[in-house]
C-alpha positions in Angstrom: -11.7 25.9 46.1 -7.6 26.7 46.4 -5.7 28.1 43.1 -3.5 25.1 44.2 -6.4 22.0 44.7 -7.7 23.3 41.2 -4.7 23.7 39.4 -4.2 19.8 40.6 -7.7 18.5 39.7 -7.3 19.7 36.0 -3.8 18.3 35.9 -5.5 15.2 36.4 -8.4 15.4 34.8 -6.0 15.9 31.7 -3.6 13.4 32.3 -6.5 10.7 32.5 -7.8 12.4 29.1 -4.1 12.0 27.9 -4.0 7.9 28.5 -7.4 7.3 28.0 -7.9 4.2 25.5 -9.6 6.8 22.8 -6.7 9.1 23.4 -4.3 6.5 22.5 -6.3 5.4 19.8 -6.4 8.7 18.0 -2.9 8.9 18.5 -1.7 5.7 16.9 -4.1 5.9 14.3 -5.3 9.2 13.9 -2.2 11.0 11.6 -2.1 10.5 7.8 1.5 10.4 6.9 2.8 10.8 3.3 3.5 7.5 1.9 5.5 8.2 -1.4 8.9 6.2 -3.2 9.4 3.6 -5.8 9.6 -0.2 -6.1 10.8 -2.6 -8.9 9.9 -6.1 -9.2 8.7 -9.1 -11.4 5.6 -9.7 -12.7 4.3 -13.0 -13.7 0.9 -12.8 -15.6 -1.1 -16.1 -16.8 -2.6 -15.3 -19.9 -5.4 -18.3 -19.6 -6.7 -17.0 -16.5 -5.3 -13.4 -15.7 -3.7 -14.6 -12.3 -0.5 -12.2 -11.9 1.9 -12.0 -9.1 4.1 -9.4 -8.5 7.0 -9.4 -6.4 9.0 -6.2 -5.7 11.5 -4.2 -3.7 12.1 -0.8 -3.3 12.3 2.5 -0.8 9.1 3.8 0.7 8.4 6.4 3.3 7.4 5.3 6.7 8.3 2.2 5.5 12.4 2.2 4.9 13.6 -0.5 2.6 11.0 -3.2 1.6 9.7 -6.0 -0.4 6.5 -7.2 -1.3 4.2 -9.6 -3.3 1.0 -7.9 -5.0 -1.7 -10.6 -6.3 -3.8 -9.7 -9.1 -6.5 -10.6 -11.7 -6.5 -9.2 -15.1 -9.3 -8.5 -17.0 -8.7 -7.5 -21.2 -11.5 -5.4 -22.1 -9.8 -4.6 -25.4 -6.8 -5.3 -27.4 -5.0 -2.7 -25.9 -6.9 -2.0 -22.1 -7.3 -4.1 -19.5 -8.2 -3.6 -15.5 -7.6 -5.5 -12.6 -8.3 -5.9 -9.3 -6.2 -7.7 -6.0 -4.7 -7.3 -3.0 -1.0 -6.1 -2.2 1.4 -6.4 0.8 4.3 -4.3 1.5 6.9 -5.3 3.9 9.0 -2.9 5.8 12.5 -3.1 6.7 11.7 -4.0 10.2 9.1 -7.1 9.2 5.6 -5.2 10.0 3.3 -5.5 7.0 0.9 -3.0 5.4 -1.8 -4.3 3.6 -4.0 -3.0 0.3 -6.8 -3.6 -1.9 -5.8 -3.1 -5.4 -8.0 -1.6 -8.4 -6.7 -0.6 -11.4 -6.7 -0.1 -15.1 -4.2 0.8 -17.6 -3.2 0.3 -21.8 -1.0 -2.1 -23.3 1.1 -1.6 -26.6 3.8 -4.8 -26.5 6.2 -4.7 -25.2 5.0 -2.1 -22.9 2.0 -1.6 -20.9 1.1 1.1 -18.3 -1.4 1.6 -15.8 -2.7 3.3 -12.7 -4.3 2.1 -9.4 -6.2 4.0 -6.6 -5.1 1.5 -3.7 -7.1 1.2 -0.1 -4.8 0.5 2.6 -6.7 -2.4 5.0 -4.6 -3.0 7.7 -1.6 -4.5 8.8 1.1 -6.2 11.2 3.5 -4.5 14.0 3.5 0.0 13.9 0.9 -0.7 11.1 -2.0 -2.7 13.1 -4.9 -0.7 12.3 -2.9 1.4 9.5 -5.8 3.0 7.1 -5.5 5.3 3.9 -5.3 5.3 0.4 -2.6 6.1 -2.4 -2.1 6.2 -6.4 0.4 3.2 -7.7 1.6 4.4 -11.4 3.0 1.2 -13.0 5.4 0.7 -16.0 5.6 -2.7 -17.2 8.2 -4.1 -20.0 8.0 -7.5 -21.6 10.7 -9.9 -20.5 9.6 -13.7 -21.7 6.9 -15.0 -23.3 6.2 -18.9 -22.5 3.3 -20.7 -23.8 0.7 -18.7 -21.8 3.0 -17.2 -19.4 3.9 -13.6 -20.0 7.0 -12.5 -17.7 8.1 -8.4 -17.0 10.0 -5.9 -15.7 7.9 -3.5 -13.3 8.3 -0.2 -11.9 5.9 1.8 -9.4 5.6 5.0 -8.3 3.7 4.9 -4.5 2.0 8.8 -4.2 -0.5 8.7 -1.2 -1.1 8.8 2.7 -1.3 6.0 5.6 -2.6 6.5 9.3 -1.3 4.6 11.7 
């Protein structure tokens, strides 16, 4: 065989390697990124049934600018700890979504409480179809309103982890 009919054939057997469906696959989804920055937000927490939404806005790598709703269910397991469990979705700047199951626990003194979650990320829209990973949420919480039953704060997370996608 020629230096020049083999020096063709491996071009193209690595150019069909290059834009093979698996090749494209490990490329979009095969890179943990750091996913790291801060968001602030609302929390409102039903003290009858531990239902809490969160809604939030802040700066995230990979992400730019976004906003977000996390849903939750608290559980007290003593005066001063509780944990919960949920689901979370981040919206970036440009609309796509990242999505993430949510476990956590944490203390509570009034009026603060803080806590710490080890987040799975499941999915999402747009870049982040596919997106996988996990990161660390540390959460301050201040009491804003109490209501009856409904317990209103201020919240602040720090976002310390990586996403694939």
């Amino acid at each position: 065989m020629s230096l020049r009919r083999f020096v063709f054939l491996t071009g193209l057997v690595l150019a069909l390697a290059a834009t093979s469906p698996s090749a494209a696959l490990a490329a979009a989804h095969g890179t943990d990124r750091p996913l790291t920055g801060t968001n602030t937000g609302t929390g409102t927490l039903n003290l009858d049934t531990g239902a809490q939404t969160v809604n939030f806005s802040g700066q995230l790598s990979h992400l730019g600018a976004d906003t977000g709703q996390a849903d939750l269910t608290i559980t007290f397991t003593s005066a001063s700890t509780f944990t919960y469990t949920g689901t979370r979705t981040f919206v970036a700047a440009n609309g796509d979504e990242v999505f993430s199951a949510v476990t956590g626990s944490g203390t509570s003194t009034p009026p603060t409480a803080e806590s710490t979650e080890t987040d799975t990320i499941t999915g999402g829209t747009g870049r982040f179809a596919g997106a996988t990973g996990t990161y660390t949420n540390t959460v301050s919480s201040v009491i804003v309103s109490v209501i009856d039953t409904t317990v209103t704060t201020r919240v602040t997370a720090t976002v310390q982890g990586q996403i694939s996608y």
